[in-house]
C-alpha positions, 0 to 999 in steps of 0.5 A: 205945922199944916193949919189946912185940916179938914173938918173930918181930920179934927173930928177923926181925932175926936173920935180916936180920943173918945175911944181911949182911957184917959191915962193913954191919952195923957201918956199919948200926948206927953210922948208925942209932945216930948218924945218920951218913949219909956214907959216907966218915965210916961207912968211916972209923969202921969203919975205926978200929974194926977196927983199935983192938984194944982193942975186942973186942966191938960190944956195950957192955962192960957189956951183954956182962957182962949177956948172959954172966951169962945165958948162963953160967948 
């Protein structure tokens, strides 16, 4: 993976996410993740991931643990 992003590709990422609905975003990133192109497959799963309430976050658990070290600083 290319770790040399410029800051404006991140930010280009940022904005694409703020302009899309939640579900597309979930749906965006299981796909891409796991190569997933059903659609029927991808409604299920997100499905599935709304309604366990023992997931609280998209992110990993333990990549959240990282971000809120640096953003509790």
């Amino acid at each position: 993976m290319n770790r040399e992003t410029t800051q404006s590709d991140w930010q280009k990422i940022a904005c694409y996410l703020e302009s899309h609905d939640y579900v597309s975003i979930v749906k965006g990133l299981v796909s891409y993740f796991t190569e997933v192109g059903d659609e029927e497959i991808l409604d299920k799963i997100y499905d599935d991931f709304m309604n366990d309430d023992s997931i609280t976050t998209v992110l990993n658990n333990d990549l959240q643990t990282i971000i809120n070290h640096y953003l509790l600083k």
